[in-house]
C-alpha positions in Angstrom: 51.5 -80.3 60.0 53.8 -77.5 61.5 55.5 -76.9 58.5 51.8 -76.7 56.2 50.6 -74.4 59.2 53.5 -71.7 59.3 53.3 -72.3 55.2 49.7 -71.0 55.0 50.3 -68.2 57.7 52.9 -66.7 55.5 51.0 -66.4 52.6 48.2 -65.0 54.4 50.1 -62.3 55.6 51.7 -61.9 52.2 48.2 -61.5 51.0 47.4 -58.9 53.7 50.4 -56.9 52.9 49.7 -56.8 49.1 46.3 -55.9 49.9 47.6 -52.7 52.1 50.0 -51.7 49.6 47.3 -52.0 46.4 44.4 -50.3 48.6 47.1 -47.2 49.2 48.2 -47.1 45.5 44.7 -47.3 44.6 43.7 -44.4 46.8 46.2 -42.5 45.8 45.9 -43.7 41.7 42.1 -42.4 42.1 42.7 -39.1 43.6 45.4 -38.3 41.3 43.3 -39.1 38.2 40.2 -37.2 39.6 41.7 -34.3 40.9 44.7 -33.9 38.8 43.4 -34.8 35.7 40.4 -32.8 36.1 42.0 -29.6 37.5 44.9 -29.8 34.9 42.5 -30.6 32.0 40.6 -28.5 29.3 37.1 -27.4 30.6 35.7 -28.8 26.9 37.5 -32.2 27.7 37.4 -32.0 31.6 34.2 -34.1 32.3 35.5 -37.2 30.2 39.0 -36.5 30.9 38.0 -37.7 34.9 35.4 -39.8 34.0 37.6 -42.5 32.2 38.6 -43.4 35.9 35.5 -45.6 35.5 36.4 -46.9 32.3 40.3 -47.9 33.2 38.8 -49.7 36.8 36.3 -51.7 34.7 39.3 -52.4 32.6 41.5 -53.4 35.1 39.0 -55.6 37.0 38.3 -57.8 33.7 41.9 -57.6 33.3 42.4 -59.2 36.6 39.3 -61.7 36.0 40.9 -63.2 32.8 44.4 -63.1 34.7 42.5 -65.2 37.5 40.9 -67.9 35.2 42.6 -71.3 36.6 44.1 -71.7 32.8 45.8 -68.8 33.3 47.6 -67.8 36.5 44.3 -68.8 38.7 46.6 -72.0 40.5 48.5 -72.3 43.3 51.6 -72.6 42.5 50.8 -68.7 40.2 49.5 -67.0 42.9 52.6 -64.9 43.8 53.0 -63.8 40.0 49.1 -63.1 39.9 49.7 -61.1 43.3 53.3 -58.9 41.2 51.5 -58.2 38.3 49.5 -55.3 40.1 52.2 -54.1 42.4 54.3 -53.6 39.4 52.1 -50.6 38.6 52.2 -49.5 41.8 55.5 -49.3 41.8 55.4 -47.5 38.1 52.6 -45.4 39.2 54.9 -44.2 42.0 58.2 -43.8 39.8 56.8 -41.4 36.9 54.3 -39.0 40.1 57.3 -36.7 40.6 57.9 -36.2 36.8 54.5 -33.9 36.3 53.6 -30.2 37.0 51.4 -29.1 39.9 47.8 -28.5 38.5 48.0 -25.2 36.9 44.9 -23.9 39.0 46.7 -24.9 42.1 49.1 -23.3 41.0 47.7 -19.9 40.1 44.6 -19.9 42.8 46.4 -21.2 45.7 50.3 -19.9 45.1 49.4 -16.9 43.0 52.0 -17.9 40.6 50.3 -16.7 37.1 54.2 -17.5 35.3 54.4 -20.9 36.8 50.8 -21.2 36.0 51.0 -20.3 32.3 54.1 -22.6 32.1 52.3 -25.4 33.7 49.7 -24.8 30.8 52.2 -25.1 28.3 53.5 -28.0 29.6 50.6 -30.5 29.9 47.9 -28.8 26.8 50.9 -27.5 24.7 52.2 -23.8 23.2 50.1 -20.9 24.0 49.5 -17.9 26.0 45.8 -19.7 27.9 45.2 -15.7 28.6 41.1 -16.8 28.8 41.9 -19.9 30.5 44.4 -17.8 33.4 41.5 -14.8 33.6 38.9 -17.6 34.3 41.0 -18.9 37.4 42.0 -15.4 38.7 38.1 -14.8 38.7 38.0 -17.5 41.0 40.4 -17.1 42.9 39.2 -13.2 43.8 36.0 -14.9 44.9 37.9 -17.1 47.2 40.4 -14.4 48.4 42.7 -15.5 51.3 40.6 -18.5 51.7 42.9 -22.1 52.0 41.2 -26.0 51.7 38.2 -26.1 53.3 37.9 -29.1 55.4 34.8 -31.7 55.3 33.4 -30.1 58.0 33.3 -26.7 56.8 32.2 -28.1 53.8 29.0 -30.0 55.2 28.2 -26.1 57.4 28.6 -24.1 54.5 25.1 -22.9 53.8 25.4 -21.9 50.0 26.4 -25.5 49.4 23.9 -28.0 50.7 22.8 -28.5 47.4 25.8 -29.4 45.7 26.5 -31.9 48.8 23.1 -33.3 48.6 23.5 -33.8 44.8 26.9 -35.4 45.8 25.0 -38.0 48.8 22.1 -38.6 45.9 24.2 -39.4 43.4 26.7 -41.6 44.8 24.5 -43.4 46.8 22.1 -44.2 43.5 26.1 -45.6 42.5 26.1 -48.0 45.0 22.4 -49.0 45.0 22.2 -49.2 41.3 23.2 -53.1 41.9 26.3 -52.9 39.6 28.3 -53.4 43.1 26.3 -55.9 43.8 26.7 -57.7 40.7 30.3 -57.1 40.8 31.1 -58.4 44.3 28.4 -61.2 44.6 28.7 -62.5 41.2 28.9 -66.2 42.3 26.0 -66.1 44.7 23.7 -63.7 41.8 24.8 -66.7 39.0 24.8 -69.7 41.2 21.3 -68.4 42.5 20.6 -68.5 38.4 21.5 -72.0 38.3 24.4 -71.6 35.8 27.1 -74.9 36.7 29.5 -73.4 39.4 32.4 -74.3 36.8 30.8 -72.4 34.5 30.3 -68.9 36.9 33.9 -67.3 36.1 33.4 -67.5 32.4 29.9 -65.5 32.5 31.7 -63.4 35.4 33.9 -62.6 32.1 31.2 -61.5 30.4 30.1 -59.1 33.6 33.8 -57.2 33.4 33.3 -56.9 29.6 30.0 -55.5 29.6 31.3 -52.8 32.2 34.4 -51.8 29.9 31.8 -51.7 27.0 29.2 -49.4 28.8 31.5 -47.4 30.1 33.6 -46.6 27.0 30.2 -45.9 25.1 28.5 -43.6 27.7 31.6 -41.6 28.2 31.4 -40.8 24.3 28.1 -40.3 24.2 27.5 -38.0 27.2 31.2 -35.7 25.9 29.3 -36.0 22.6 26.2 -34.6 23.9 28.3 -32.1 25.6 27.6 -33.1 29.7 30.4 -33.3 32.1 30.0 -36.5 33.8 32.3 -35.6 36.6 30.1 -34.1 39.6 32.9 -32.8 42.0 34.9 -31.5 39.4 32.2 -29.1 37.9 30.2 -27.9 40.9 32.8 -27.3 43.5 35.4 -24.0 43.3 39.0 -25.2 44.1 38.8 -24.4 48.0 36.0 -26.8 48.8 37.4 -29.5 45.6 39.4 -31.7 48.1 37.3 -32.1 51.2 34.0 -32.7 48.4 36.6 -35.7 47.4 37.4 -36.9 50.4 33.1 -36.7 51.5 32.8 -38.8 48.3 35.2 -41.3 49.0 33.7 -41.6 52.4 30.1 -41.8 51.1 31.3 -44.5 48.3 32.9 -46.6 50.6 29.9 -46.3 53.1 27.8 -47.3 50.5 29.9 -50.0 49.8 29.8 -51.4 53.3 26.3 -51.1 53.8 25.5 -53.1 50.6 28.2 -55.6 51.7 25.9 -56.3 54.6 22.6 -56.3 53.3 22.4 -57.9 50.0 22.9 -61.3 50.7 19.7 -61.1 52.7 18.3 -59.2 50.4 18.9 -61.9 47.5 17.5 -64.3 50.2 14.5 -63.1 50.5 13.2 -61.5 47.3 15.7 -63.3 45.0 16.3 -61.9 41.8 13.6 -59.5 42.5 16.1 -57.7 44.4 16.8 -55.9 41.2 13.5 -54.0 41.0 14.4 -52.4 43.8 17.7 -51.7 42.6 16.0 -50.1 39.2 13.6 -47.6 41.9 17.1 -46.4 43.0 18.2 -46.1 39.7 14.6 -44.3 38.7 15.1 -41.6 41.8 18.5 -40.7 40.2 17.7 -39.9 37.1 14.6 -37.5 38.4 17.5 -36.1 41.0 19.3 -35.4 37.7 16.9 -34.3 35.3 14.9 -31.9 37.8 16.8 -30.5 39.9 20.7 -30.5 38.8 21.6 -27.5 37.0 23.1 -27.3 33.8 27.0 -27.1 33.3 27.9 -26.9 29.9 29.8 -24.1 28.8 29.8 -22.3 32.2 32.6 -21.2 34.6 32.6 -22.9 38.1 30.9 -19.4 39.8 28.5 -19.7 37.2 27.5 -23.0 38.1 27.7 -22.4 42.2 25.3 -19.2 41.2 22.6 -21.9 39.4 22.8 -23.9 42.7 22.2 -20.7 44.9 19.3 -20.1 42.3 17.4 -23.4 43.4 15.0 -22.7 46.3 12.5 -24.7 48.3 9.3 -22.6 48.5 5.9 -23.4 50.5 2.7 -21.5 51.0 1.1 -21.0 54.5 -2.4 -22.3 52.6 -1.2 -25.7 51.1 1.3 -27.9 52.3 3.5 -28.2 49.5 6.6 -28.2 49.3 8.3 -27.2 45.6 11.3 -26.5 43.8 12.2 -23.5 42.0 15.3 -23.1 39.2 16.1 -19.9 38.0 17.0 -22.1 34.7 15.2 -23.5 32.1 18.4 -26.1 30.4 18.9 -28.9 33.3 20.6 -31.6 32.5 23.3 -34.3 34.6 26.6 -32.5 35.9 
C-alpha cells in the first residue's frame, strides 16, 4: 500500500507541475500572439492576423481530445507521453522567442527608433520603405508624447476611455456567458444530462472541438471578408494603454471563467437545458452592444477610432427621464 500511495503522490505532483509550466507557456503563447502579432501586423490583415488565437486554441483543444481518446494515448500506462506532447511546444515556443524583431511600433513609439523601426518592417512584411505605415505611428506617438505604459489603474481612471473599457467588460463577459465555456468544460454533465451512453460522451465531445475549429475558421474569413477587425484591444486602444487593456481582459476572461465555474452546474440543475436560453439573452445583449453603440473601425487610424469613442455621449432632458445615446457616426459595426 505504501509503495501505491507514494506511486500516486508522484504523479500528482507531476501533473501539478505540468500544469504550472503549460498555464505559464500558455500565458505567455497568448500574449505574444495578441500583442505581437497584432502590433507587428498589416492594419488590412491585423484584425484576423490576432483573431486566429481563437482558431489555433480550438485547434489545439480537439487536438488534445483525439490525443485523449482511450485508443489513443487516453491509458495509464500513456499518460506521461499524453502529458510531453504539449510541453514539447513549450519548449519550441520558448527556443525560436529570441529569434524575432521587437514590434515595429514598439519600436518607433516607445524607443523612437524610426531606422530600427523601418528595418523591423522589412523584416517581418518584406522590402519597402512603409513611409505611410511609419507617418501613421509617429502621429501616434506625438499624441502620446513622453507618456510610458499606462497601468490598469490608470487605465480604468482615464476618463476619455470608459467606453472602450465598457465595450471591453461587455464583450468579454457576453464570451463567457455565451455558454461555449460552458459547453466546453461541462461537456460530460451537458451530454450525460442528454442521455447519450457515458461511453459514448468523448466521441460527441469530438464533435464539440470540431465544430469550434469549423466556426472559427469560417467567421474569421467571413468577418476579414466583410472588412471588420475582430480583435477589440488591438483596434481601440493607442499603444500606451495596449498592455494594461490586455492584462484587464485577461483578468475579466478568467473572472468570467471562475464565476461560470461556480454557477452552472446549479444552473443546469435547476432549469436543465433551458439554461441555454439564457445563455442566447446574453448572446442577444452583445450583438445590440455591438451593432448600436461600437463604432466603426475599418479603414481608420487608432486616433481616429479613440475620436468615434469620444464622439459617443449619454444625453438626458430635465422633462423626460430618458436616457439616450448619441454617435457622431452613421457606419457602426463590431470592432
Amino acid at each position: 500500500p505504501g509503495k501505491i500511495v507514494n506511486k500516486l503522490y508522484i504523479k500528482v505532483v507531476i501533473i501539478y507541475i505540468y500544469d504550472v509550466i503549460c498555464s505559464l507557456f500558455k500565458g505567455l503563447g497568448l500574449n505574444v500572439h495578441t500583442i505581437y502579432l497584432g502590433e507587428s501586423s498589416p492594419k488590412k490583415i491585423r484584425g484576423m492576423v490576432t483573431v486566429t488565437a481563437t482558431t489555433f486554441m480550438s485547434l489545439g483543444k480537439l487536438l488534445g481530445q483525439f490525443a485523449g481518446l482511450r485508443e489513443i494515448l487516453g491509458r495509464e500506462e500513456c499518460w506521461n507521453i499524453l502529458l510531453c506532447i504539449p510541453a514539447f511546444f513549450c519548449v519550441v515556443q520558448l527556443a525560436i522567442l529570441p529569434f524575432f524583431p521587437d514590434a515595429p511600433r514598439y519600436i518607433l513609439i516607445e524607443k523612437g527608433n524610426t531606422q530600427q523601426c523601418r528595418k523591423a518592417l522589412q523584416c517581418l512584411w518584406g522590402p519597402g520603405d512603409y513611409k505611410l505605415e511609419i507617418e501613421e505611428m509617429l502621429a501616434e506617438q506625438a499624441v502620446i508624447g513622453e507618456e510610458h505604459n499606462k497601468s490598469v489603474l490608470d487605465l480604468l481612471r482615464d476618463k476619455h476611455l470608459h467606453w472602450q473599457v465598457l465595450s471591453m467588460l461587455v464583450i468579454n463577459g457576453c464570451i463567457q456567458f455565451s455558454g461555449i465555456s460552458a459547453i466546453t468544460v461541462f461537456s460530460f454533465n451537458i451530454f450525460l444530462e442528454a442521455g447519450i451512453p457515458v461511453d459514448k460522451i468523448r466521441y460527441v465531445t469530438l464533435g464539440i472541438g470540431a465544430s469550434e475549429v469549423l466556426i472559427s475558421i469560417t467567421c474569421v474569413s467571413k468577418l476579414q471578408r466583410a472588412g471588420v477587425a475582430p480583435s477589440l484591444v488591438n483596434e481601440i486602444f493607442i499603444q500606451s494603454y495596449r498592455p494594461a487593456a490586455f492584462v484587464f481582459t485577461g483578468f475579466l476572461r478568467w473572472l468570467g471563467f471562475t464565476m461560470l465555474g461556480f454557477i452552472f452546474p446549479f444552473l443546469i440543475a435547476a432549469l436543465k437545458s433551458l439554461s441555454f436560453v439564457l445563455f442566447s439573452c446574453v448572446c442577444l445583449i452583445a450583438a445590440l452592444y455591438v451593432f448600436f453603440i461600437l463604432p466603426e473601425t475599418k479603414g481608420k487610424t487608432l486616433l481616429e477610432i479613440s475620436q468615434e469613442f469620444e464622439n459617443i455621449r449619454a444625453c438626458g432632458s430635465s422633462t423626460e427621464d430618458v436616457l439616450c445615446l448619441e454617435t457622431n457616426h452613421t457606419s457602426k459595426g463590431p470592432a
